[in-house]
C-alpha positions in Angstrom: 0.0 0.0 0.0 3.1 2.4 0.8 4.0 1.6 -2.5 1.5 2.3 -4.5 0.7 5.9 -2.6 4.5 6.7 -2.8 4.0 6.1 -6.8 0.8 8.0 -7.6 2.7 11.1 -5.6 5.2 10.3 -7.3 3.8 10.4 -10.6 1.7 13.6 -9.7 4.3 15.1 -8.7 5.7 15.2 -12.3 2.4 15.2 -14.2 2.1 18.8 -12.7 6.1 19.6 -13.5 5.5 18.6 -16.8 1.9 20.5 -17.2 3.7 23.8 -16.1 6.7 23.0 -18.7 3.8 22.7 -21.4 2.3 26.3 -20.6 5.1 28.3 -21.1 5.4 30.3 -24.1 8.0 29.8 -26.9 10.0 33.0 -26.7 10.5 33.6 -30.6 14.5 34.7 -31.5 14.4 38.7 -32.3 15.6 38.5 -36.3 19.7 38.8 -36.6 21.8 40.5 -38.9 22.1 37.8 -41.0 18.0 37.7 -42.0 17.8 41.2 -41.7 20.5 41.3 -44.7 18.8 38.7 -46.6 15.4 40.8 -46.4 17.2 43.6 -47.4 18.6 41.4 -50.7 15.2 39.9 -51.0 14.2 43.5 -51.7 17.2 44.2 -54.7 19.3 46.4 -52.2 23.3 44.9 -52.8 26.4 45.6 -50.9 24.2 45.6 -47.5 26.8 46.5 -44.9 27.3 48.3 -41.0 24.0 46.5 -39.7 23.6 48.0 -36.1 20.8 47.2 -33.9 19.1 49.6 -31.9 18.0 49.9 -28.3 14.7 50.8 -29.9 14.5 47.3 -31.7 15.2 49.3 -35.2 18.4 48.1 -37.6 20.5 50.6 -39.4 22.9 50.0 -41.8 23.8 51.1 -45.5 23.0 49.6 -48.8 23.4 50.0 -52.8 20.1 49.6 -55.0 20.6 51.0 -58.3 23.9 52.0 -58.1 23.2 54.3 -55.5 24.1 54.1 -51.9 21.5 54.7 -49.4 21.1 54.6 -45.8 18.7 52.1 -44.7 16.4 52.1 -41.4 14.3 48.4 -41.1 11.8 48.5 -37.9 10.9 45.6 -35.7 8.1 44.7 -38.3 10.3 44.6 -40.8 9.4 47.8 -42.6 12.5 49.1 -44.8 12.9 52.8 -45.0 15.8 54.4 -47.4 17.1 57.7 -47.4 
């Protein structure tokens, strides 16, 4: 009788462990240089260089599209801006 009480606490014990391991969010990875300069290519811009992240979440960096350089801002939603 021990026995079997020691095993169903036992086995709640981890049912609840592994219920709270099951409810946490997946944190999703902020976007790196490296995709940030493929959308950027995606998007005909060349020559995509000095990527620098911002404590605002916002990527600056330069690029070339049409043979002219151009200073480009991308935001956390992925919205290019070029000046």
């Amino acid at each position: 009788m021990r026995y079997l009480l020691l095993a169903l606490a036992l086995s709640g014990v981890t049912g609840t462990a592994v219920a709270v391991a099951q409810t946490k969010p997946a944190a999703t990875p902020a976007p790196g240089s490296a995709s940030v300069k493929t959308q950027l290519q995606a998007l005909h811009y060349g020559n995509v260089r000095d990527l620098r992240r911002g404590p605002d979440g916002q990527w600056t960096g330069k690029a070339t599209q049409n043979g002219v350089e151009k200073r480009v801002t991308i935001s956390p939603k992925g919205v290019v801006t070029a000046r």
